[in-house]
MARMI-394258 format. One line per 5 residues: number of its first residue (from 1); their letters; for each residue y, x, z of C-alpha. Coordinates in steps of 0.001 Angstrom, whole numbers, plus 500000, padded with zeros to 6 digits. Layout:
MARMI-394258
NUM = a = Y:X:Z ~ ...;
This chain:
MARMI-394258
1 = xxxxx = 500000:500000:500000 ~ 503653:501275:499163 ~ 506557:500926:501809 ~ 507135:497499:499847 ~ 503361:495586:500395;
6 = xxxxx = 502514:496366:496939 ~ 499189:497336:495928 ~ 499412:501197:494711 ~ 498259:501157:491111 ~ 497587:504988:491508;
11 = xxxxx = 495868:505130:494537 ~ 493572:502090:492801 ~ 493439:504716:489715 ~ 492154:507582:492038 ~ 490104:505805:493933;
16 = xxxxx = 488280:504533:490777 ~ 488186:508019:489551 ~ 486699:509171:493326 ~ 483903:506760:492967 ~ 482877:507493:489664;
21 = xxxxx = 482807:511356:489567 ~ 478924:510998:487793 ~ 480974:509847:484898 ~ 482741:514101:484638 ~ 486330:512272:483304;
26 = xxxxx = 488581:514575:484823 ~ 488809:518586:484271 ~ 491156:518401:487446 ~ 493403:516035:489540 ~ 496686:515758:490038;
31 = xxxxx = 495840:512930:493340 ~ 498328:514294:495899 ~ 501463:514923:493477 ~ 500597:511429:491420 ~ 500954:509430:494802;
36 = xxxxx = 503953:511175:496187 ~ 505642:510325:492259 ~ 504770:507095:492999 ~ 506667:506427:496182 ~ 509533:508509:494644;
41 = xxxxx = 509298:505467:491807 ~ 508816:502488:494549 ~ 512014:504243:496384 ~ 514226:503921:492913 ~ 515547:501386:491255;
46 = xxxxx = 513031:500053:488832 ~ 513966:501118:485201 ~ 512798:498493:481770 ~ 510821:501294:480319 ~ 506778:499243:479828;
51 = xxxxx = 505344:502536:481225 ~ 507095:502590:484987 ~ 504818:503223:487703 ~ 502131:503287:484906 ~ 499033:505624:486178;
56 = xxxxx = 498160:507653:483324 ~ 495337:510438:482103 ~ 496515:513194:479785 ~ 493716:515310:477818 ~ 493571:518704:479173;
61 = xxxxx = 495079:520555:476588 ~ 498157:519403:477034 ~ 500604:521435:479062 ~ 501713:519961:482879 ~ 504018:522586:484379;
66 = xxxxx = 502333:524374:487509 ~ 499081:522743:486371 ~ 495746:524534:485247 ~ 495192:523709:481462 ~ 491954:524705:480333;
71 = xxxxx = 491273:522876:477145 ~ 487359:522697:478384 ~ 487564:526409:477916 ~ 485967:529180:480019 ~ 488410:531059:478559;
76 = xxxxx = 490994:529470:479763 ~ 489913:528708:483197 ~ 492794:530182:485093 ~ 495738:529047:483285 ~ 498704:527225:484577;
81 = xxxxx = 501032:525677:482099 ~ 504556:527364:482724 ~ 506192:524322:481223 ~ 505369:520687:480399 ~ 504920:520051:477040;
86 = xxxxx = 507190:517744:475255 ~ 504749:514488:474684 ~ 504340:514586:478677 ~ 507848:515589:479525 ~ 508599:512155:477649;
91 = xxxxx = 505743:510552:479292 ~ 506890:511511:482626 ~ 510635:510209:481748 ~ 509420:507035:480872 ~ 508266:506864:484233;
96 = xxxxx = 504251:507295:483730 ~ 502604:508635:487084 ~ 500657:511892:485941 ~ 496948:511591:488211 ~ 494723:513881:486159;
101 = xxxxx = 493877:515778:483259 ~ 490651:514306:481347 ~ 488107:516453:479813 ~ 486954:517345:476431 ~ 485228:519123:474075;
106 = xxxxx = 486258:523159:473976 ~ 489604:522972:472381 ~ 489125:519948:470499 ~ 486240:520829:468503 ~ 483378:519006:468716;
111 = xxxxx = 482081:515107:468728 ~ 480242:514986:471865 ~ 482929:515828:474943 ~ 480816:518536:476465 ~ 483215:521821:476943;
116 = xxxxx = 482690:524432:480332 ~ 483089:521106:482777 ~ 479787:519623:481368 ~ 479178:516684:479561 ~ 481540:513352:479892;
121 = xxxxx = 479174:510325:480607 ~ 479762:507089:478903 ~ 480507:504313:481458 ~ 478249:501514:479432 ~ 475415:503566:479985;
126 = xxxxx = 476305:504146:483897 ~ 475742:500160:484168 ~ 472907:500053:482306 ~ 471085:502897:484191 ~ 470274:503129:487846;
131 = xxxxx = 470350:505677:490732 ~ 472722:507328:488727 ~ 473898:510528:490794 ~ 475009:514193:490036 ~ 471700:515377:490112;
136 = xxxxx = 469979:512746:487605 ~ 473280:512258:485223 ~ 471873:514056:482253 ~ 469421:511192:482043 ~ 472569:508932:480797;
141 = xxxxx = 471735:507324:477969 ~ 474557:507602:475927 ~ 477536:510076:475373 ~ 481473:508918:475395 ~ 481720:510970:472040;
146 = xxxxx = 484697:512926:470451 ~ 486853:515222:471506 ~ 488341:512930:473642 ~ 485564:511514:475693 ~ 486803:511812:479126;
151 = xxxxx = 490169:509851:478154 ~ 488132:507414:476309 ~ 485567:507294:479288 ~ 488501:506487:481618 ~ 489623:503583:479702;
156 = xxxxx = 486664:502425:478965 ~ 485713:502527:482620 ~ 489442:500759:483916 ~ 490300:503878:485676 ~ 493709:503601:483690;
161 = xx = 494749:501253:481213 ~ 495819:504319:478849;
């Protein structure tokens, strides 16, 4: 709950994203700085931009200043953006709450979302299977696909709307 009695559309984001960690959506979380923005939001005056207070997922090859971006690449694994790029930047002006950064295939190329942070699971086939854990997930029976798969996951699973 914010300050107001609203129900926190982030924290309802990261919990989602908590719960579900089988599905391997997220390369890493932005939890702590995503619900702090959002009180920062509640405390303003609310602006007519659609995206205010929005929770949002951005792949992880796109630049968050002060945040690792790995683009699902060993290779990359201890890189922090010195900058935000300029798609975010205007993201984050239009008042969209950063909470994570989704995973992928190694830079982009590939069709099945499996870089250095594993495989992405595809949330259809969490509901179809059962006993689905860490230790069992490779048994999921289908992939989320593309180079995109852990943002498509995340939709596809209601942990954001976008």
């Amino acid at each position: 709950m914010l300050s107001n009695k609203t129900c926190s559309a982030v924290r309802t984001a990261i919990n989602a994203l908590q719960h579900y960690k089988v599905l391997n959506t997220l390369t890493n979380d932005c939890f702590d700085k995503a619900l702090e923005t959002e009180q920062q939001l509640s405390n303003e005056q609310k602006n007519n931009s659609p995206l205010y207070g929005r929770p949002i997922l951005i792949k992880d090859n796109y630049c968050l200043q002060d945040t690792y971006t790995t683009c699902a690449s060993k290779m990359l694994a201890n890189f922090r953006a010195p900058y935000t790029s300029t798609i975010v930047q205007r993201l984050i002006d239009s008042g969209c709450i950063i909470v994570g950064k989704t995973n992928m295939d190694e830079f982009s190329m590939g069709v099945a979302s499996w870089g250095v942070f594993g495989p992405v699971g595809n949330p259809w086939s969490v509901k179809k299977a059962t006993n689905i854990d860490e230790q069992n997930s490779k048994k999921l029976l289908h992939v989320a696909g593309g180079s995109s798969g852990g943002s498509a996951a995340a939709v596809a699973a209601n942990f954001v709307s976008m």
